[in-house]
C-alpha positions as CSV (number, residue, x, y, z in Angstrom):
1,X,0.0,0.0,0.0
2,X,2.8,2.6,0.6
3,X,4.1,1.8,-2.6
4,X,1.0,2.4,-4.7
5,X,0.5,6.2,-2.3
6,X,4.0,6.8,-3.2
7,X,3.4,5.8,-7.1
8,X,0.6,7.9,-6.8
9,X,1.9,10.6,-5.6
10,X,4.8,10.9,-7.6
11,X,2.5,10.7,-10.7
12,X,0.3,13.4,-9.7
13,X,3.1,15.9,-8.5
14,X,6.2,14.4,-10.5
15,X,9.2,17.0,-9.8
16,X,7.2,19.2,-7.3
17,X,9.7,22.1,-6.3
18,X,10.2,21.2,-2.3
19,X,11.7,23.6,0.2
20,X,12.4,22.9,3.5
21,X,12.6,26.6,6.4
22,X,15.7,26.4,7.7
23,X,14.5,26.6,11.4
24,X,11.9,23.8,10.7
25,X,11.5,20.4,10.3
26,X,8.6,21.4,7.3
27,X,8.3,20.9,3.8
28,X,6.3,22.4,0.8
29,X,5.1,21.1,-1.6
30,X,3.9,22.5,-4.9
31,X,2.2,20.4,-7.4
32,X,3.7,22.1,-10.4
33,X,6.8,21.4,-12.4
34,X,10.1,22.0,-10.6
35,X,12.2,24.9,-12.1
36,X,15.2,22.7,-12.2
37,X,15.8,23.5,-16.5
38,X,17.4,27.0,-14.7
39,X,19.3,25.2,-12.6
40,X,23.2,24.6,-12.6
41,X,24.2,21.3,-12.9
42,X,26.0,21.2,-9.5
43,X,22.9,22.7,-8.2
44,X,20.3,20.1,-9.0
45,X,23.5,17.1,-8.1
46,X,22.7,18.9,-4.5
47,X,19.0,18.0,-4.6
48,X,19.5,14.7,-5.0
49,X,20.3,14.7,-1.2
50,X,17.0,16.8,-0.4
51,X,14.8,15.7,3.0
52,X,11.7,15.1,0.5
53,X,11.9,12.2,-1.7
54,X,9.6,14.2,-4.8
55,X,12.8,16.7,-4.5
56,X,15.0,13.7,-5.3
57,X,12.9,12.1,-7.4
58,X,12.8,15.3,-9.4
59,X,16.2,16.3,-9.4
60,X,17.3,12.2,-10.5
61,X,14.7,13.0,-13.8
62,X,17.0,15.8,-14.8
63,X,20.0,15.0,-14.7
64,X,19.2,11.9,-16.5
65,X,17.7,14.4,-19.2
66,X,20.4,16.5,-19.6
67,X,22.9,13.7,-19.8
68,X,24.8,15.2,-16.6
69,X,27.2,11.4,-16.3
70,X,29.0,13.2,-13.6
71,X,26.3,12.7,-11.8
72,X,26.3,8.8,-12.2
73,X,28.1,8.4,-8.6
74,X,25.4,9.9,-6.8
75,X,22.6,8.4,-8.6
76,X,24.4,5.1,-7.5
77,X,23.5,6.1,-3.6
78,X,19.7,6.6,-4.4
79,X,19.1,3.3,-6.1
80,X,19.2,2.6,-2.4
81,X,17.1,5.0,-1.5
82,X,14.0,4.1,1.2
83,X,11.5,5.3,-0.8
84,X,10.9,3.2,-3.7
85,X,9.7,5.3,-6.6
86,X,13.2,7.5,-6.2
87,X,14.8,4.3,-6.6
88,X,13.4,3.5,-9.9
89,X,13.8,7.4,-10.9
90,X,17.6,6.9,-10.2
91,X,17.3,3.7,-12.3
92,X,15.9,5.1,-15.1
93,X,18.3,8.4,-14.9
94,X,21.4,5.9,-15.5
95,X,20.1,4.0,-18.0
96,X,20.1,7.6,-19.6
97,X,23.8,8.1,-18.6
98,X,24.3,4.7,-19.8
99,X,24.9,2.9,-16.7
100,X,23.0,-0.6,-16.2
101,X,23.5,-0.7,-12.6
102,X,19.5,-0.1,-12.2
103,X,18.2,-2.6,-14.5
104,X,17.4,-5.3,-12.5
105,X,15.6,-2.9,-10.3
106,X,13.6,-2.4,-13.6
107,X,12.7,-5.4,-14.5
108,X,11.5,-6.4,-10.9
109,X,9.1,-3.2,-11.8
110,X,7.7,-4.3,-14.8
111,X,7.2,-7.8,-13.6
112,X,5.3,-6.9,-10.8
113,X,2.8,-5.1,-13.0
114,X,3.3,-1.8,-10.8
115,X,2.5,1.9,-11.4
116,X,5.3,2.6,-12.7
117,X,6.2,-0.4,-15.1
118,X,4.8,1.0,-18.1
119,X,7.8,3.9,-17.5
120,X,10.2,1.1,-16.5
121,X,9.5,-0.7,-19.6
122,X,9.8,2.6,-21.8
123,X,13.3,3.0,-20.5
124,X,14.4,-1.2,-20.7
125,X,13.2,-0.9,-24.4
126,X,14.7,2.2,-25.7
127,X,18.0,1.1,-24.1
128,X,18.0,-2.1,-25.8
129,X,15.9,-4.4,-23.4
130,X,12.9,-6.0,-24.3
131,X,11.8,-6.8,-20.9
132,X,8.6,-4.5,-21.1
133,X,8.1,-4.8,-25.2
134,X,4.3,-6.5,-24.9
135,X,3.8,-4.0,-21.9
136,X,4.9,-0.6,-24.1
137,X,2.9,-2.7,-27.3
138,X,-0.2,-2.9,-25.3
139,X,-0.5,1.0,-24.8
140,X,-1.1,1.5,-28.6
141,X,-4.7,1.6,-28.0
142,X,-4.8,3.2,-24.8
143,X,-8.1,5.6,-24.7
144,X,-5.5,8.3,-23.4
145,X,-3.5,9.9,-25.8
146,X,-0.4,10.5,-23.1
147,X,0.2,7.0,-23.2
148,X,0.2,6.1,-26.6
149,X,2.0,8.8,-27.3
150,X,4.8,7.8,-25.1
151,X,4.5,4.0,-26.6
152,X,5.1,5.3,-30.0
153,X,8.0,6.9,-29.0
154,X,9.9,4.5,-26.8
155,X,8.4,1.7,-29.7
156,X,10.1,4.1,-32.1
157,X,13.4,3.9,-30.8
158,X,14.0,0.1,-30.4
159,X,16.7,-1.8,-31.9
160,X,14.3,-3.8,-34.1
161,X,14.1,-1.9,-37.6
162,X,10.6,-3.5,-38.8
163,X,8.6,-2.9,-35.3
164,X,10.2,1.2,-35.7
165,X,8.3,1.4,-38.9
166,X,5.6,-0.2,-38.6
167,X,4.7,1.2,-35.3
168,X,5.3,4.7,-37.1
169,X,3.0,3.5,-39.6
170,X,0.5,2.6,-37.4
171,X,0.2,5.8,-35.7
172,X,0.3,7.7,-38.5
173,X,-3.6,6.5,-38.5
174,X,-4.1,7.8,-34.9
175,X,-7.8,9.6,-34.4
176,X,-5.2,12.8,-32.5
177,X,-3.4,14.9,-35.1
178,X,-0.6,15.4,-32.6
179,X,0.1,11.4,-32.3
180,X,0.1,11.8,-36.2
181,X,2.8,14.8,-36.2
182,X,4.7,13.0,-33.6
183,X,5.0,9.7,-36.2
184,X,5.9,11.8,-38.9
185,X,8.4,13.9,-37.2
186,X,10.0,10.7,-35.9
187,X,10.1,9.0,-39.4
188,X,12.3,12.1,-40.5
189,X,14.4,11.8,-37.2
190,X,15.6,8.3,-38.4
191,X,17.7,9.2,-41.1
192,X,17.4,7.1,-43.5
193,X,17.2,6.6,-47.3
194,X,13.6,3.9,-46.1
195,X,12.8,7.0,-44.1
196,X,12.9,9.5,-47.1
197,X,11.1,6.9,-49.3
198,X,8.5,6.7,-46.5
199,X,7.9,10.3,-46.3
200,X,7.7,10.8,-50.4
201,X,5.1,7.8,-50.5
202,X,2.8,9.8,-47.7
203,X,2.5,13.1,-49.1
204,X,-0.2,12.6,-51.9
205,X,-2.0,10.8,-49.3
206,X,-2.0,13.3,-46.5
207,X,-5.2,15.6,-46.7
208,X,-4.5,18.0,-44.3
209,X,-2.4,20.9,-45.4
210,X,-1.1,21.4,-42.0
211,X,0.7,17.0,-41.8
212,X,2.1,18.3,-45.1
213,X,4.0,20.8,-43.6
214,X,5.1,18.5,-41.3
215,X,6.5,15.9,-44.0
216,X,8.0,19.0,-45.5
217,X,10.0,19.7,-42.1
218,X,10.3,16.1,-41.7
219,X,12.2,15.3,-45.0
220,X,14.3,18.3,-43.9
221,X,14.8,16.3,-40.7
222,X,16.1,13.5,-42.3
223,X,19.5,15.8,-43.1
224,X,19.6,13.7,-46.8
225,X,19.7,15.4,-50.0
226,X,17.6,12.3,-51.3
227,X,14.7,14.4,-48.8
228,X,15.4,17.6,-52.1
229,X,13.1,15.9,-54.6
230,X,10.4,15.6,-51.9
231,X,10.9,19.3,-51.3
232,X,10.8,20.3,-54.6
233,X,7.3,18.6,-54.8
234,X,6.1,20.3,-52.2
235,X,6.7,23.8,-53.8
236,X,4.2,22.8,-55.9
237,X,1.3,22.5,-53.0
238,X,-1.8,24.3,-53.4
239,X,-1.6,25.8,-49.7
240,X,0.8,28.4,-48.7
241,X,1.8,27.3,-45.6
242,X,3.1,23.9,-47.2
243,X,4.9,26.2,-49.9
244,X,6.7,27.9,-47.5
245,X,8.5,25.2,-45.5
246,X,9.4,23.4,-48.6
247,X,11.2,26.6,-50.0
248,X,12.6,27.0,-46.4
249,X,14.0,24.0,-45.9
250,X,15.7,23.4,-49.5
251,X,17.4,26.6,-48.8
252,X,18.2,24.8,-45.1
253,X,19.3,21.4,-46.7
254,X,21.5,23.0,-50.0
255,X,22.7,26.4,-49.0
256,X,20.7,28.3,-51.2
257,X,19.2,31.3,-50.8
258,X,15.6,31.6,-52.5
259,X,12.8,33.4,-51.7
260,X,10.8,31.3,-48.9
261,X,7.5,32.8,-49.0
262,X,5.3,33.1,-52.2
263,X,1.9,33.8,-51.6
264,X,0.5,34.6,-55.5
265,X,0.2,31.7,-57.4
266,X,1.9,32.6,-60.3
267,X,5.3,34.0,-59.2
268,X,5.1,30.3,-56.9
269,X,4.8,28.6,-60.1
270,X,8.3,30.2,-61.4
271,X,9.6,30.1,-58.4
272,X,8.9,26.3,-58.2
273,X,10.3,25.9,-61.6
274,X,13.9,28.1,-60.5
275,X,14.2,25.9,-57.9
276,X,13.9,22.9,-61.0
277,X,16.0,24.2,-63.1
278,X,18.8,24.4,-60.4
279,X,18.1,20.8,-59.7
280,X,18.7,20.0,-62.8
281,X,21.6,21.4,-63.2
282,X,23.2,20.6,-60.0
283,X,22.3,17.3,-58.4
284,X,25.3,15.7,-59.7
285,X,26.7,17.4,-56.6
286,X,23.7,16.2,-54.4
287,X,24.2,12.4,-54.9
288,X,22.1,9.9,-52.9
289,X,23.0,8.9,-49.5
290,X,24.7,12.1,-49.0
291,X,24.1,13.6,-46.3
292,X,24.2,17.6,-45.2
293,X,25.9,19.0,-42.6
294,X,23.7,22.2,-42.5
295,X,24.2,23.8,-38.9
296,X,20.5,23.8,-38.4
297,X,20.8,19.9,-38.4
298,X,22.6,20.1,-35.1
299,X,19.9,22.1,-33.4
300,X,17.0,20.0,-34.7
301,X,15.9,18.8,-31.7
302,X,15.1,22.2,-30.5
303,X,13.0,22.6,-33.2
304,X,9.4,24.2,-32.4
305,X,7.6,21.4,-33.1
């Protein structure tokens, strides 16, 4: 029973920013996300020895985020923590940092069918353990869209090539436009020349001008120049917006400098067929496979979307 409170706790106020009067033996809690992004690193290392376990918990989650593996030692000491759900926090912060030390730990949660083995067996797979895979699978047709959300993406990032696509594929059907978006972004974010080929078979199928967009960005994504011919088709789209991030992101992926934004149809046609004739004349330099190293490639996953 204390475990499921502290589960449940945890889930409801995940990070809550804890601070304890220095004259007092009392703790607040707020049940909001922690401001620990602002943080120094050394900073949030020191929270991992906080009096409140949510504080711990917390500050575990971000150092695993931000890849922090000085921080590896000290995760160590909580996967001996008393309170249970820190301990599997800690676990899943070094499988982050790429230490296994937690795994059994892990395991024993998804085996026990806890609240927090669904997480436990989003972190086993995308690290290369299949411990959870029919767990994660199952959440594909959750009724909430958090969780199948989170199922596509750990799903996504197996080592299995054929259960990445088709489990992009399948969400790519999703009833939420934002489960669809995720997919697509995700199929550019592999990087491959199946990826590319993916992404050119889906854009005379997507109806909605705003998933076009997306494949436009997503192509971009991909960092290939065999994304260009994809690109160049989408200059060609009846709706603006779709215009716009094709132009955009061909000037991104070759170095080029055309105008981005055409709003009358005609002067979008010529631009359309500029951007053609340069093709033309210059993919010889673009062969396939290649891949650009365009600086926006290295920011990506900043991206707004």
């Amino acid at each position: 029973m204390r475990r499921i409170i502290c589960g449940f706790l945890l889930a409801v106020a995940a990070g809550a920013v804890c601070a304890a009067a220095s004259s007092q033996d009392v703790v607040e809690l707020r049940l909001s996300s922690p401001n620990l992004k602002n943080e120094s690193v050394q900073t949030v290392i020191t929270r991992l020895k906080d009096p409140e376990g949510l504080c711990r918990s917390a500050a575990a989650r971000e150092l695993g985020q931000r890849k922090v593996t000085q921080a590896v030692a000290p995760l160590k000491e909580l996967l001996s923590d008393p309170l249970h759900y820190v301990r599997v926090t800690a676990a899943e912060a070094l499988l982050e940092l790429g230490d296994r030390s937690g795994i059994a730990l892990l395991r024993e949660e998804v085996a026990a069918g806890s609240i927090r083995a669904f997480d436990a067996a989003r972190y086993l797979l995308a690290h290369g353990d299949n411990t959870g895979l029919q767990l994660v699978k199952s959440k594909l047709t959750s009724t909430r869209t958090v969780e199948r959300s989170l199922a596509i993406g750990a799903l996504s990032r197996s080592n299995d090539e054929e259960l990445v696509y088709s489990t992009l594929v399948g969400g790519l059907k999703d009833m939420d436009p934002s489960i669809r978006g995720q997919c697509i972004f995700r199929i550019g974010d592999l990087g491959t020349q199946r990826s590319v080929g993916l992404l050119k078979s889906l854009y005379p199928l997507v109806g909605s001008p705003s998933e076009r967009a997306c494949l436009m960005q997503a192509a971009a994504r991909t960092g290939l120049w065999d994304a260009i011919p994809a690109l160049l088709e989408g200059l060609d789209d009846p709706e603006f917006l779709v215009r716009t991030n094709a132009a955009t992101y061909l000037n991104l992926l070759t170095g080029q400098s055309k105008p981005v934004s055409v709003r009358d149809p005609e002067r979008a046609k010529a631009l359309s067929q500029q951007w053609r004739q340069w093709w033309d004349a210059n993919k010889g330099s673009y062969p396939p496979g290649g891949r650009s190293d365009a600086p926006f490639l290295k920011s990506k996953d900043t991206w707004p979307f």
